[in-house]
N, C-alpha and C positions, 0 to 999 in steps of 0.2 A: 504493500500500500504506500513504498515512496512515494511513489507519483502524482499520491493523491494529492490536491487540496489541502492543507493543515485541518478546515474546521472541517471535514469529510472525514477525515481520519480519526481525528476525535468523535466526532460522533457511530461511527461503525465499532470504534472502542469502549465504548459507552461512556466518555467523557470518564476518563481511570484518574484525574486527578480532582473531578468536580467534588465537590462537599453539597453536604446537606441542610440547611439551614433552617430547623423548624420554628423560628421567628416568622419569616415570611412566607405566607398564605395568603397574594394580592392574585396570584391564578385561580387558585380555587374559589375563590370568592366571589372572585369576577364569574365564573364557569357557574357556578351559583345565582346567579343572578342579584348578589346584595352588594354589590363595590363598583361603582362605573369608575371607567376606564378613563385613563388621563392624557391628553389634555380633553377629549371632547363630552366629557364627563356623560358618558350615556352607559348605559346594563348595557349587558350581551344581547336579552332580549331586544331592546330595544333597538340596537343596530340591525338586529335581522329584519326586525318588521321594517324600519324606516328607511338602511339605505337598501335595499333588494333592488337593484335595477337603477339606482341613481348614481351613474358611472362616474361622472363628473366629481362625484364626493369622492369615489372609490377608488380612483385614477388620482387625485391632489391631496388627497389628506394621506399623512403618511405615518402617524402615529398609532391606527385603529390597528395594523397586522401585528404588532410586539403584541396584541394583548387578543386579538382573537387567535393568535398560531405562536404562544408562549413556546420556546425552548430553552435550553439547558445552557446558553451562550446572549451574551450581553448582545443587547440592538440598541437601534440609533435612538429612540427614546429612553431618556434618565429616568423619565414616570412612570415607566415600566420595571418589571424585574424578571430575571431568568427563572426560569422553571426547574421547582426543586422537586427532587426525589421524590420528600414524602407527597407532593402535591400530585405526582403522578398516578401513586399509588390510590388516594382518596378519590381521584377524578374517573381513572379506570374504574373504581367499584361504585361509580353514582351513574346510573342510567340518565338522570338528567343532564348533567356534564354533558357526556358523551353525545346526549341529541343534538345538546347545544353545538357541540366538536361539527358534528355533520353537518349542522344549517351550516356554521360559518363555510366551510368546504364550501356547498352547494352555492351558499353567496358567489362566492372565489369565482365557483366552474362560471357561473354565470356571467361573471363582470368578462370570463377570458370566450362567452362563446357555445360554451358545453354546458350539457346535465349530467347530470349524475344519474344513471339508469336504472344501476342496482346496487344496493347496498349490498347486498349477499355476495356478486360477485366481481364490483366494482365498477364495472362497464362503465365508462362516459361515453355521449355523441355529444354531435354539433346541438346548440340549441336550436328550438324551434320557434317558428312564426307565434307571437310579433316580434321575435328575439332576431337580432339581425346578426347571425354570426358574422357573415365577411366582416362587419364594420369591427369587431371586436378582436378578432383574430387581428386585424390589419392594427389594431390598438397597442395588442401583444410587439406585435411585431417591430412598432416602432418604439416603444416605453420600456426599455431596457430595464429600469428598476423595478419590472415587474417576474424580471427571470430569479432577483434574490429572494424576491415574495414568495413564489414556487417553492426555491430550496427550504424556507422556513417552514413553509405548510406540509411539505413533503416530510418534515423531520419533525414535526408536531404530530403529525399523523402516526408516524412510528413511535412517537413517544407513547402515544396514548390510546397504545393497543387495534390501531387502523389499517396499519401498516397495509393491506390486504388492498386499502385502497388507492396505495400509489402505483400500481401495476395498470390498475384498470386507465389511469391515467397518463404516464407515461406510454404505455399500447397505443393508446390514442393517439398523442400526439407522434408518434410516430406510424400510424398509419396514415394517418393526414398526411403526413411528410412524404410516404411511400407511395400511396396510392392517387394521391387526390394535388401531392405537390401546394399543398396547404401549409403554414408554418414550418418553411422550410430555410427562411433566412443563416445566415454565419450563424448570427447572435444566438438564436433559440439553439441550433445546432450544437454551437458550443457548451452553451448551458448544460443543453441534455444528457450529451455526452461526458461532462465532466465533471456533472453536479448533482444533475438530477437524478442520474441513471443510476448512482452511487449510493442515494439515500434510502437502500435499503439495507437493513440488519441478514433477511434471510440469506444465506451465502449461495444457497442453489438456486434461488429466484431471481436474487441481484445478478447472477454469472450467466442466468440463462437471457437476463433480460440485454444485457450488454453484449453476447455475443449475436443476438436477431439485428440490436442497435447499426452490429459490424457488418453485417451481411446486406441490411442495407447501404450503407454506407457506401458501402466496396463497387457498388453499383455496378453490377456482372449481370443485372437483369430481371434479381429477384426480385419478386413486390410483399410486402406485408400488409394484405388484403384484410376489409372488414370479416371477412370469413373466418381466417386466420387467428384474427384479434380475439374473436368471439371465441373460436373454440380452444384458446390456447385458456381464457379463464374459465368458458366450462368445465375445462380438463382438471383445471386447478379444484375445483368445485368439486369434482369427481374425487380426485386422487390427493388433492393437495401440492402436486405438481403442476407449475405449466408448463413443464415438458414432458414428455410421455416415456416413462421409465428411461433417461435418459435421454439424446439427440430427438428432437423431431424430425418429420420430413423436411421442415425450413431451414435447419439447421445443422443438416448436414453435409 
């Protein structure tokens, strides 16, 4: 893992030098609904009912993602805090939490384009009418500080027992890339490949999902079709694998 990123590395480590500080419970709290979020002082709730679709707030304000996709690493808001141990631990066993975890996501998919299809087994598409994906894809594409957003969310989701979800997502955005020539700029590119495709814990999912990454890449002709996408998380669904005892047909 030289190669990786520093905060990629730390994180696939589980952050081995982070501490636990059970003073601070501003995540849970918030994830609770009783502590608004600083600076824009609103609940959890309330950001989901109010900005859902008000891109404008979502795209300029940039203090709300340290506190709806807390992790284990300091961000650009001081009014925030890192996400501690035990907070993870309390958040994973509250079903409310965790609903709350998925609006903020579903927020996310939304402002970038996508839904979220299935919670069971992750699946995102494009969004749908009155949802104008091109315009937002094309948002992604040019709002570069929206690929460290990703990493955040991508590693808040693994913190807090989702993990399952970032596949369904990353799939995506690289079938768009593969098939449809959708989201396929440097920037996301590089992102995905170096960031995003990294932030997972599982070592057989991460490995399998980075070498489909390489196959498209390599550009010999494959495509990683919605077909593909779909049954590579039904499989997982099935077996817990999304590869099939080992290599698939794509990936061999």
């Amino acid at each position: 893992m030289n190669n990786l990123p520093a905060d990629i590395q730390e994180f696939l480590e589980n952050y081995p030098d982070g501490t636990d500080d059970k003073s601070l419970t501003a995540n849970l709290e918030f994830y609770s609904n009783r502590l608004r979020c600083r600076p824009d002082k609103l609940l959890v709730d309330q950001i989901h009912e109010q900005w859902f679709g008000d891109y404008d707030k979502l795209e300029y304000k940039h203090g709300f993602i340290q506190w709806l996709f807390p992790i284990r690493e300091f961000g650009m808001n001081y009014e925030s805090q890192p996400l501690q141990p035990h907070e993870i631990e309390d958040m994973k066993s509250d079903p409310d939490a965790i609903r709350r975890v998925i609006a903020s996501y579903e927020l996310m998919l939304d402002f970038y384009g996508m839904r979220l299809v299935s919670l069971e087994t992750g699946e995102v598409e494009r969004s749908l009418p009155p949802r104008n994906y091109k315009s937002r894809y094309q948002n992604l594409i040019r709002s570069s500080h929206n690929n460290l957003r990703i990493s955040r969310i991508l590693k808040c989701l693994s913190e807090l027992g989702l993990e399952n979800l970032n596949a369904g997502f990353l799939l995506h955005v690289l079938n768009e890339q593969s098939e449809a020539k959708q989201l396929n700029s440097p920037g996301i590119r590089g992102s995905m490949d170096r960031w995003w495709a990294n932030c997972i814990r599982n070592d057989a999912e991460r490995a399998w999902i980075q070498a489909t990454i390489s196959k498209v890449r390599a550009g010999d002709g494959f495509v990683f079709t919605r077909e593909l996408y779909r049954e590579a998380l039904e499989r997982r669904l099935e077996s817990g694998q999304l590869g099939g005892g080992g290599d698939t047909d794509e990936n061999r």
